[in-house]
C-alpha positions, -999 to +999 in steps of 0.1 A: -447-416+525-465-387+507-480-403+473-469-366+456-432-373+468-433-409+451-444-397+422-417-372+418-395-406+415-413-416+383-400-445+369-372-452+397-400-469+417-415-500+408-447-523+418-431-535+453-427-490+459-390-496+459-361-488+433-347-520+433-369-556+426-362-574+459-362-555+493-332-555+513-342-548+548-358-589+551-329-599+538-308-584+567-333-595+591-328-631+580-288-625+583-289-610+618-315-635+633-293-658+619-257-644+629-274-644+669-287-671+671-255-689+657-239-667+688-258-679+713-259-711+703-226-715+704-221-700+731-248-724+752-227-753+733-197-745+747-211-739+785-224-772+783-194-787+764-183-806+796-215-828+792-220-829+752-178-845+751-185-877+745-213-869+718-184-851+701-159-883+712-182-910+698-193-892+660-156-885+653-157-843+659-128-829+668-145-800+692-125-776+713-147-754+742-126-725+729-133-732+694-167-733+706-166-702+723-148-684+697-177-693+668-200-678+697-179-646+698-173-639+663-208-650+651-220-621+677-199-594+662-210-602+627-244-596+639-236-563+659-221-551+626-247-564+598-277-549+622-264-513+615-273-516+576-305-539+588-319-508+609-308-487+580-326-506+555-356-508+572-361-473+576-353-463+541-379-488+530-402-479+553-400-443+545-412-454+509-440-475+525-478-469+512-494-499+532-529-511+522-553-485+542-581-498+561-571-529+575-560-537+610-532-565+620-535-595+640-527-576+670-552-553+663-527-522+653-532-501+621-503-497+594-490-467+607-485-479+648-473-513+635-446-494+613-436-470+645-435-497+667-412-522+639-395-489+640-390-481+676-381-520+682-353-526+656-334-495+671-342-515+707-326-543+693-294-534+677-290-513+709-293-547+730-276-566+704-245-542+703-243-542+744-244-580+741-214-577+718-199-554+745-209-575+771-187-604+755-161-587+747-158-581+782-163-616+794-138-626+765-113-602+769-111-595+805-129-608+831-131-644+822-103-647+795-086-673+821-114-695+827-126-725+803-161-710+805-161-679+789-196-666+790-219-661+822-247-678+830-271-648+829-253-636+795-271-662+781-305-659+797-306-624+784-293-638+752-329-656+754-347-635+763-336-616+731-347-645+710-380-635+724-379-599+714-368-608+680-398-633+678-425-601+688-401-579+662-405-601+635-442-608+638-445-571+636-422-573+602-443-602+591-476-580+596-467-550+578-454-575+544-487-602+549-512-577+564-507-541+544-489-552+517-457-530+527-431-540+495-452-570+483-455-566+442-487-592+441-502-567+469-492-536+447-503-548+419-535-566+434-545-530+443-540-514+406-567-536+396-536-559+378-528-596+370-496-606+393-495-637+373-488-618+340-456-599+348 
């Protein structure tokens, strides 16, 4: 963001270049990764229940496939839902971002394409994670609601493939906090010539 429009904040911002001491948006991340995996998991668990039974049988767990299935589906809407303030988060932030200049990522990007492209790919993802949602609800709902196996088999491949997008998008996250010092106080206050060990 323009350093005259931060400074117009005053006070409000602080060493990390947010109003607040901890940033939200990795936060979210960390709850949406985690809500779709859980999903998919799940989801895989239950496919594959037939086989897993008697792991269940012999430690004791009382398991249902449906039970199963339902963790999968309700797991999946949490993390359709929590993904909207993720995004939103992440763009607020970003907008207040003044990343170290000067310095070029792993993947050889500058701060500004590695922000677009964190950017561009967190509103890919809650797009594909919000049709996966759809997706199940439709497997749930209607066309499988009488079968024991609720989920198609290429449901979960693209569910997958997913974890692989989410890998590449949070490598890109990872760069702009470890790389250009986007919301890291010892990084701020590295660059003001300060002491992070006496705050």
């Amino acid at each position: 963001m323009n350093p005259d429009l931060l400074e117009q904040m005053g006070n409000q911002i602080g060493f990390n270049g947010l109003p607040y001491i901890v940033p939200i948006h990795p936060n979210l991340v960390h709850l949406t990764l985690g809500l779709f995996i859980a999903a998919i998991a799940f989801d895989i668990v239950g496919v594959l229940f037939p086989v897993e039974k008697a792991v269940f049988r012999y430690l004791a767990i009382p398991v249902t496939r449906s039970g199963l299935f339902d963790v999968g589906w309700y797991n999946l809407v949490a993390a359709a839902i929590i993904t909207f303030f993720t995004v939103a988060s992440g763009f607020y932030e970003i907008m207040l971002a003044v990343p170290v200049a000067g310095v070029r990522s792993a993947w050889g990007l500058e701060a500004l394409e590695t922000m677009l492209w964190h950017g561009v790919g967190g509103v890919f993802l809650l797009a594909l994670i919000v049709l996966m949602t759809v997706w199940r609800g439709f497997q749930r709902f209607r066309w499988r609601k009488d079968m024991a196996r609720q989920v198609q088999w290429s449901y979960l491949g693209v569910g997958l493939l997913i974890f692989l997008l989410m890998f590449l998008q949070g490598t890109l996250g990872a760069h702009l906090g470890g790389e250009f010092g986007v919301h890291v106080t010892a990084d701020q206050l590295l660059r003001l010539g300060e002491n992070p060990n006496q705050l």
